[in-house]
C-alpha positions as CSV (number, residue, x, y, z in Angstrom):
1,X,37.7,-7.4,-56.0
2,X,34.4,-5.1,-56.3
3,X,34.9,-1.5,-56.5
4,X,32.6,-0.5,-54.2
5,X,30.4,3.0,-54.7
6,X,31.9,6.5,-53.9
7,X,35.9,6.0,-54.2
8,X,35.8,2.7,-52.8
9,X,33.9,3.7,-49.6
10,X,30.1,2.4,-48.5
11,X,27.8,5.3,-48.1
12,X,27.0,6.5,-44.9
13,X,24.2,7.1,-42.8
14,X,24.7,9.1,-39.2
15,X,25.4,6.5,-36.3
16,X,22.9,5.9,-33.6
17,X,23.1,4.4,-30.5
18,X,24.1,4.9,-27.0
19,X,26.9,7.8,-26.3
20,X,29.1,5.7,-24.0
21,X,32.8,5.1,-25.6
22,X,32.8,1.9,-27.2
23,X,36.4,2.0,-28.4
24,X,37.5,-0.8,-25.4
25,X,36.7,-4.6,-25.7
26,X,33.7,-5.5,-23.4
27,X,34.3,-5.4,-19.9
28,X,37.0,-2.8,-20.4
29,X,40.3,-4.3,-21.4
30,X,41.0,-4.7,-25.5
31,X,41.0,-8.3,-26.2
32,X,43.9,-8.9,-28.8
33,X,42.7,-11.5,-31.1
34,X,40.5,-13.2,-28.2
35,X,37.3,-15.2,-29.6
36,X,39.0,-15.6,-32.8
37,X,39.0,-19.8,-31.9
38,X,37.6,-22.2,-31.0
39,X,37.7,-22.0,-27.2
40,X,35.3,-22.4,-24.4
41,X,32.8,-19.5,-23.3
42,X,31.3,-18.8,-20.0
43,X,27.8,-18.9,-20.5
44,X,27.4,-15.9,-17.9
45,X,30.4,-14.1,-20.2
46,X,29.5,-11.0,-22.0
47,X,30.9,-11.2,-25.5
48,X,31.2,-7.9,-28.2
49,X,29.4,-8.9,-31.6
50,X,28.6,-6.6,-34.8
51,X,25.6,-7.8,-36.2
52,X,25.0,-7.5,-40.0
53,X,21.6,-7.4,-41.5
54,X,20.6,-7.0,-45.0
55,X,16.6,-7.5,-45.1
56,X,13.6,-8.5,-48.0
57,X,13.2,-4.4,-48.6
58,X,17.3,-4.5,-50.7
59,X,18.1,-1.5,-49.3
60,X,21.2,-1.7,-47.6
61,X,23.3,-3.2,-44.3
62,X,22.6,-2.2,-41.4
63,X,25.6,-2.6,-38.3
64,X,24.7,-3.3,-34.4
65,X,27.1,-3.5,-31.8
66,X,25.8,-5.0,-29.3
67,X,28.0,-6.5,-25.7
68,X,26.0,-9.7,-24.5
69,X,26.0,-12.8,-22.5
70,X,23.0,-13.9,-25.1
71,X,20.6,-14.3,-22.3
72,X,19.3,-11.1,-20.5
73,X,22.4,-9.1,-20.2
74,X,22.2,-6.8,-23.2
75,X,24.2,-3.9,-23.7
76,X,23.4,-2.2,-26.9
77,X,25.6,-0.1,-29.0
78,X,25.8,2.2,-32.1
79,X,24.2,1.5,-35.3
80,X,24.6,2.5,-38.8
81,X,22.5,2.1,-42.1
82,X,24.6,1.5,-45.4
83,X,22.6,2.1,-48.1
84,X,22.6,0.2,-51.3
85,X,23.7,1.6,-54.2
86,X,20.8,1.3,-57.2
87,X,23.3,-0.4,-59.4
88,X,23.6,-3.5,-56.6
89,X,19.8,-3.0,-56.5
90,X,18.9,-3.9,-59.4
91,X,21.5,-6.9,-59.3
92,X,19.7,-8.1,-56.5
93,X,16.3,-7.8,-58.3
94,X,17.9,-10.3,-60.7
95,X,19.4,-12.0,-58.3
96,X,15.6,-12.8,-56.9
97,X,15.2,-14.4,-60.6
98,X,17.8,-16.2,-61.1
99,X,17.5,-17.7,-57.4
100,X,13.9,-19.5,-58.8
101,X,16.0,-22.2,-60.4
102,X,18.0,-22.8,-57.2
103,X,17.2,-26.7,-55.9
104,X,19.8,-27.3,-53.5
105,X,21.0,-24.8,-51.2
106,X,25.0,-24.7,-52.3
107,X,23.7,-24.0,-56.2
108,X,24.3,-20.8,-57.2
109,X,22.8,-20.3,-60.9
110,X,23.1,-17.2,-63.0
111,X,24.8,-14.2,-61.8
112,X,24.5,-15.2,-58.2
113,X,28.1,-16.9,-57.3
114,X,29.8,-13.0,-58.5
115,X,26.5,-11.2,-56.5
116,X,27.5,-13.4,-53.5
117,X,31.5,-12.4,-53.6
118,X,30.4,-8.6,-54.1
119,X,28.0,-8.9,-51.5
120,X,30.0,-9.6,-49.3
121,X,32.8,-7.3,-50.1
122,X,30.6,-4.6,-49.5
123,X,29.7,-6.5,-45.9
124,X,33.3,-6.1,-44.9
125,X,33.2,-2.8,-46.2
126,X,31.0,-2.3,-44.0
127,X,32.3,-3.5,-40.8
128,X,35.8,-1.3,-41.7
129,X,33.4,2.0,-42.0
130,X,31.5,1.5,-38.9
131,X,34.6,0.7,-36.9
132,X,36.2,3.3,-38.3
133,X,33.5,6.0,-37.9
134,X,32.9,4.5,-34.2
135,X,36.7,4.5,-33.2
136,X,36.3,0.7,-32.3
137,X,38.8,-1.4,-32.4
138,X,38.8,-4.8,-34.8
139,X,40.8,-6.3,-32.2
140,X,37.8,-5.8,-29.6
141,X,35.2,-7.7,-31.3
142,X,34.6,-11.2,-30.6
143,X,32.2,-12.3,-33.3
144,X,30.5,-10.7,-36.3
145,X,26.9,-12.3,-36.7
146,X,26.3,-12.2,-40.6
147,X,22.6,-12.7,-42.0
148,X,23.1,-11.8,-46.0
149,X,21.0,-11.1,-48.1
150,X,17.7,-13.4,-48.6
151,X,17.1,-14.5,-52.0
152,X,14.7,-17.4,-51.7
153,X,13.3,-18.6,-48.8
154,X,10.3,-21.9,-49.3
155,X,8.5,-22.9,-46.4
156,X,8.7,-26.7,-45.7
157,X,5.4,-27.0,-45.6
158,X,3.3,-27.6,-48.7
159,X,6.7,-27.2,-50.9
160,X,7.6,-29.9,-53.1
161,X,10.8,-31.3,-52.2
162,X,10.8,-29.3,-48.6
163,X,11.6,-26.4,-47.5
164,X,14.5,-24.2,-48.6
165,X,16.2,-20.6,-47.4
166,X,19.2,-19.8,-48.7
167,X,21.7,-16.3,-48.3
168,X,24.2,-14.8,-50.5
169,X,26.9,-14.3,-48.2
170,X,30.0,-16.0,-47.6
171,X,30.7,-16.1,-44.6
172,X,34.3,-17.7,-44.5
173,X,35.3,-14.6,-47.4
174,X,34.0,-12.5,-44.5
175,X,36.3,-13.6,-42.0
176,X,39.3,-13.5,-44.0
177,X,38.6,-10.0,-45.0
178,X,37.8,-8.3,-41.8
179,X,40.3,-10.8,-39.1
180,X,36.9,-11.3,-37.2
181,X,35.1,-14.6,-36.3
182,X,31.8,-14.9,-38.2
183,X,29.0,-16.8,-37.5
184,X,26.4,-17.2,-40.6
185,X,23.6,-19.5,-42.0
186,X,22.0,-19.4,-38.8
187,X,18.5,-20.2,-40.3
188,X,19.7,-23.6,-42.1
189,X,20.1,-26.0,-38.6
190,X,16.5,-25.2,-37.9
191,X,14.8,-26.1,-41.1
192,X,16.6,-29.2,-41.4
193,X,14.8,-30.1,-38.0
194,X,11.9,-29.4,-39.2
195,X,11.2,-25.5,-38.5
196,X,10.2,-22.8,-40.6
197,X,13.4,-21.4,-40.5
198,X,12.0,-17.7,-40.0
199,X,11.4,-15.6,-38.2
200,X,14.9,-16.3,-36.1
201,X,14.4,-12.2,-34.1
202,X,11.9,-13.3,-31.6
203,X,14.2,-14.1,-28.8
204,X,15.9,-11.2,-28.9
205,X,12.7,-9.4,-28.7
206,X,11.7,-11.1,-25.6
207,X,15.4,-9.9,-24.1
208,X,14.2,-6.7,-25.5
209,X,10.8,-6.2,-23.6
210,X,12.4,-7.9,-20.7
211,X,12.2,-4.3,-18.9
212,X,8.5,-3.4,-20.4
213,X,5.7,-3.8,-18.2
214,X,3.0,-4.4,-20.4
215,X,2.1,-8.1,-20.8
216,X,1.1,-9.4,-22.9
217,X,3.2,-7.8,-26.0
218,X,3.5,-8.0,-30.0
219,X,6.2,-6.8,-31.7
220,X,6.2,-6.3,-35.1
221,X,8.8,-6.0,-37.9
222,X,7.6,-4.3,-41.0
223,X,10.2,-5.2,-43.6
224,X,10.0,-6.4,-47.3
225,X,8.0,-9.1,-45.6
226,X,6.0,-8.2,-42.0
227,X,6.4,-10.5,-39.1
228,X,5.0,-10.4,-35.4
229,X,6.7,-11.8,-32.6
230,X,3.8,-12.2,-29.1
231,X,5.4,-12.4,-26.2
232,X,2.9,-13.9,-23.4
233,X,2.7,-12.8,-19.6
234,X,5.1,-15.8,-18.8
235,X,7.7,-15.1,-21.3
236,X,6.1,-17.7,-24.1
237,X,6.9,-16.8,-27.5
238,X,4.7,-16.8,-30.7
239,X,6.0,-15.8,-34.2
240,X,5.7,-15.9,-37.8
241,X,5.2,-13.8,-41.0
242,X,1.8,-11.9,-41.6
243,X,2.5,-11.5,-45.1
244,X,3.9,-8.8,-46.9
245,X,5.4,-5.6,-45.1
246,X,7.0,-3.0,-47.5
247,X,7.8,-5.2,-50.5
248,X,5.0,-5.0,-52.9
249,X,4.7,-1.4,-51.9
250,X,8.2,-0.3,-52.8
251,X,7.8,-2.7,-56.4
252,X,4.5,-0.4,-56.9
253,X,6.0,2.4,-56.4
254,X,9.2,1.6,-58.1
255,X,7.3,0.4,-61.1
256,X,5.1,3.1,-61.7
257,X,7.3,6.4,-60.4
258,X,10.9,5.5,-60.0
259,X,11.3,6.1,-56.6
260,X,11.8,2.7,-54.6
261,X,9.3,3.6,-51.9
262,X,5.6,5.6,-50.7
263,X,7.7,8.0,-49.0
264,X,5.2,8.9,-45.5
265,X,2.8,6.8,-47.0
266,X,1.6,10.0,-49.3
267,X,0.5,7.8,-52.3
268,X,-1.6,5.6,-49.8
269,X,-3.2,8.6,-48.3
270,X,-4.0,10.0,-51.6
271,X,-5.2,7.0,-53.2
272,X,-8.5,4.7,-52.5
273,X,-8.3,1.3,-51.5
274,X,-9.7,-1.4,-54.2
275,X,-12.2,-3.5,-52.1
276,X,-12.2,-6.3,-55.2
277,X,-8.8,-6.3,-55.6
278,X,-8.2,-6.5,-51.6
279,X,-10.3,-9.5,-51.4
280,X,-8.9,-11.3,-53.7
281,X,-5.3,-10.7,-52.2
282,X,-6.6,-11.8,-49.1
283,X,-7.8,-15.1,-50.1
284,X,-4.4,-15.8,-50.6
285,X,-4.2,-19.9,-48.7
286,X,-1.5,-18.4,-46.8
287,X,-2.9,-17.0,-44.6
288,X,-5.5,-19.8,-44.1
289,X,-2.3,-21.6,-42.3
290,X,-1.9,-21.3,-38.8
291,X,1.6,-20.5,-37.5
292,X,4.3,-21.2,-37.5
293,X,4.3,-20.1,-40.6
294,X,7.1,-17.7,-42.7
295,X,6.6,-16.4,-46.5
296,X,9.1,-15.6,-49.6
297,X,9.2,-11.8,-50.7
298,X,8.4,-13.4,-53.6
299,X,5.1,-15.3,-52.8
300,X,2.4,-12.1,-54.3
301,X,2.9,-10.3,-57.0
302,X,1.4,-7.1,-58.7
303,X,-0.7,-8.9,-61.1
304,X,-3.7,-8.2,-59.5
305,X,-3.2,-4.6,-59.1
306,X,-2.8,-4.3,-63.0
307,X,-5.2,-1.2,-64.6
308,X,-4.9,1.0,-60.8
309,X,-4.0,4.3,-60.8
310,X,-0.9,4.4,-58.9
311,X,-2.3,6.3,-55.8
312,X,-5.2,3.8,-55.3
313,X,-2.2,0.8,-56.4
314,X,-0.9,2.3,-53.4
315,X,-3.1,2.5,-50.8
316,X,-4.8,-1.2,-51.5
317,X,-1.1,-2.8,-51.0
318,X,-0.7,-0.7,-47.5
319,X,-4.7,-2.0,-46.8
320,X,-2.9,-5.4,-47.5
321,X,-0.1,-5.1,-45.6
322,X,-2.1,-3.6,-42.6
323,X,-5.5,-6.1,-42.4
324,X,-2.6,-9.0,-42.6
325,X,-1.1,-7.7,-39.4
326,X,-4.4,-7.1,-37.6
327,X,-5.8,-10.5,-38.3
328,X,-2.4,-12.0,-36.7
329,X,-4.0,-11.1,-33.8
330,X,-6.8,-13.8,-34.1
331,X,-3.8,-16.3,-33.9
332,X,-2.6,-15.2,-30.5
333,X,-3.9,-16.5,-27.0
334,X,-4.7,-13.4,-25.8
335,X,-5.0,-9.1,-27.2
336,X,-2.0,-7.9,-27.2
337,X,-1.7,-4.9,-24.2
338,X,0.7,-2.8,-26.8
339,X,2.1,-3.4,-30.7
340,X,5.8,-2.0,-30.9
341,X,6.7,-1.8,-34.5
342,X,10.2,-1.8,-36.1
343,X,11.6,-1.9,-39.0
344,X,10.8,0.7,-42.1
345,X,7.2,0.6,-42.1
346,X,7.0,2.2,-39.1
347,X,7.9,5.4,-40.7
348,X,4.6,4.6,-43.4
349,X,1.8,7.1,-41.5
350,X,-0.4,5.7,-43.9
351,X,0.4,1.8,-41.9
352,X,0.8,3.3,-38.8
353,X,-2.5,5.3,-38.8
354,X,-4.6,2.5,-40.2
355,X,-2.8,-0.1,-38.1
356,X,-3.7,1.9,-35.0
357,X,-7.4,2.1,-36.0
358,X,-7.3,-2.3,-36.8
359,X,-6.1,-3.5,-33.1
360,X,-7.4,-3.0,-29.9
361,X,-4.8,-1.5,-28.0
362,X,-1.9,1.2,-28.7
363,X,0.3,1.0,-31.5
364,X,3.7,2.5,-31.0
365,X,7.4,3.2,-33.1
366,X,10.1,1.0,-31.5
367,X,11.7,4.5,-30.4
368,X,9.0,5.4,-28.2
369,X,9.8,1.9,-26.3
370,X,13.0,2.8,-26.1
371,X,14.3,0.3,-29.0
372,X,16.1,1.4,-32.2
373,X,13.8,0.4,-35.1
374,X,16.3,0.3,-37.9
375,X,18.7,-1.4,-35.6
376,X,16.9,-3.9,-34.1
377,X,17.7,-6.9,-36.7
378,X,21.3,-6.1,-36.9
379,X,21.1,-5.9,-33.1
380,X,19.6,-9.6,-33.0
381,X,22.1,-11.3,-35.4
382,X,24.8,-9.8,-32.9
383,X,22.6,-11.6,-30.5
384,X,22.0,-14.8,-32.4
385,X,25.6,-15.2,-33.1
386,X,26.7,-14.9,-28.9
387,X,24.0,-17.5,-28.6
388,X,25.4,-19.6,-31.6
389,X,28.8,-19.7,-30.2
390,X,27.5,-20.5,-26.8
391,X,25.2,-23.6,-27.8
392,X,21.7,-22.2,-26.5
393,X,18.3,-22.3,-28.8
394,X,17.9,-19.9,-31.2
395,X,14.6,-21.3,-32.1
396,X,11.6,-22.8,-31.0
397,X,8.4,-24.5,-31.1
398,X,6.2,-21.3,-31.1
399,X,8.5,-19.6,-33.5
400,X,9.8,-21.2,-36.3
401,X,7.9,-25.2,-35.6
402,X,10.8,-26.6,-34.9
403,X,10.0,-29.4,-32.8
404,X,12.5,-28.4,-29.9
405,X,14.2,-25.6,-29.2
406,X,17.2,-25.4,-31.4
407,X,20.8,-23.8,-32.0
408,X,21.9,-22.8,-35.4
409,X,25.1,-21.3,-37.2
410,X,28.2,-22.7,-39.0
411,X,31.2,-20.2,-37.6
412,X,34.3,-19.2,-40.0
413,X,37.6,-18.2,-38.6
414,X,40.3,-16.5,-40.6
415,X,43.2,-18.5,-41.6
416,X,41.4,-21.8,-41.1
């Protein structure tokens, strides 16, 4: 088994979330062992799920609890962040290599078969800190909704021999390690339909803004790779990836300081933005496509940036990242009455201010909508997962391409 980092515990951040006592089952009584098979769920029943995320940045796990019917009754609980250490960093930078020569989804070339068992070891890791730091009980969850970690993810379209998304994580190891049902792989049901397979958050975000009252509404998610979900005045749903979010930015910055991100955007607002080099990012056939459409961390590189200082290396990847997001809006039906962004880019001033001064309307942190913007992806797999076990769409036309709206997951049950 891994040792994991500080005397076999995950690192901490502080919890967030709601203050209610979450230490009973949902709807009050603890459910011993309940949703742990295979049985039949009320579709108006409100399940407990701890949604795992590990995102394109390779920073860490996040943990949601979140109670549910996977429709529009959505209770949500505390989160936690758990950092990764730089050691499994820069496995997972290898890991990104080595996952290059994958062809077929179950290969595992390289170092990425032990990465996947250690991975997900420090999953259930996890799961046993936030329960334990939340006093809830294992007993009172009904599912765990487990993403992974993204190593390669090829659109279908234009990619020789289709498209292909594949997630270190096993989710059967997972379930035998924490007693909990897991549902995992929920991206692989839609490509093999057809769809993009990303991004797989927008119908949460419509349960989301369910209570907001501006219509209609983009929320974005600046990760390692930005996406936008539009949510129209009748509740239709557009999505896909703008392009890069974070990722080149934190590779700059690694590269050439050390430190894994721009902290505040600093280096952005000290730098000046390389009109040349901009363009030529720009012209990029991506972003020619119309959606859906979703993108590899791996599809730019620094190569262009070669010979910047780091400061103006800087601020022409957050130009990037920014102009990419603005232009999504020429792909929506209608201006957007209000951009909520989530995920870590939102605490970039240097995106946030020029972000503000590319759209029409306001541009808003997920806190100020009352969302939690580290949470909200852990928060959705919870989601996904409810909606997995209960058979309804997890994706759709407008968001991934898929050509109906449909359900994904494989679920894993310990002992079986």
């Amino acid at each position: 088994m891994h040792t994991l980092p500080s005397e076999g515990k995950v690192p901490e951040r502080p919890a967030r979330g709601a203050a209610r006592p979450w230490g009973g089952a949902a709807g009050g009584a603890v459910r011993h062992g309940q949703g742990r098979g295979a049985e039949r769920i009320a579709m108006t029943e409100r399940l407990r799920a701890l949604g795992l995320m590990s995102g394109t940045s390779l920073d860490g796990i996040d943990v949601a609890l979140l109670e549910t019917d996977g429709d529009g009754d959505v209770l949500r609980g505390p989160a936690m962040t758990f950092p990764y250490s730089a050691e499994v960093r820069r496995k997972l930078v290898t890991a990104l290599a080595d996952a290059r020569l994958i062809r077929r989804r179950e290969e595992r070339p390289g170092r990425l078969a032990e990465i996947e068992d250690e991975l997900t070891e420090l999953a259930a890791a996890a799961v046993s800190a936030f329960l334990r730091r939340q006093g809830v009980a294992r007993a009172s969850l009904d599912v765990i909704g487990y993403h992974g970690q993204t190593v390669l993810h090829r659109s279908a379209r234009g990619a020789t021999g289709g498209g292909l998304t594949v997630q270190l994580g096993r989710g059967p190891l997972l379930a035998e390690l924490t007693g909990v049902r897991v549902v995992y792989d929920l991206r692989a049901a839609d490509m093999v339909a057809g769809g993009e397979g990303a991004p797989l958050v927008p119908v949460y975000h419509r349960a989301l803004a369910a209570a907001l009252p501006q219509r209609p509404l983009a929320v974005v998610n600046i990760g390692g790779v930005a996406n936008v979900t539009w949510i129209g005045r009748d509740g239709n749903l557009i999505a896909f990836d703008t392009g890069p979010g974070n990722a080149l930015i934190d590779d700059w910055m690694m590269r050439h300081t050390k430190v894994p991100c721009d902290t505040d955007g600093a280096a952005a607002a000290r730098g000046r933005v390389d009109g040349g080099v901009l363009r030529m990012l720009l012209a990029h056939s991506y972003f020619g496509r119309p959606p859906p459409k979703s993108l590899d961390r791996g599809a730019f590189t620094l190569e262009l940036l070669d010979g910047l200082a780091v400061d103006d290396g800087a601020a022409t990847l957050t130009a990037f990242t920014v102009e990419t997001i603005a232009r999504a809006r020429e792909l929506m039906p209608e201006q957007p009455a209000l951009w909520i962004v989530c995920g870590g880019g939102r605490r970039n001033r240097a995106i946030m201010s020029a972000l503000a001064g590319r759209v029409e309307n306001a541009v808003v942190p997920a806190e100020a909508a009352g969302f939690d913007g580290d949470a909200i992806e852990a928060e959705a797999w919870a989601y996904l997962a409810v909606r997995s076990l209960k058979g309804l769409p997890i994706t759709f036309p407008g968001t991934t391409g898929a050509p109906a709206p449909t359900t994904g997951g494989l679920v894993a049950v310990a002992g079986m």
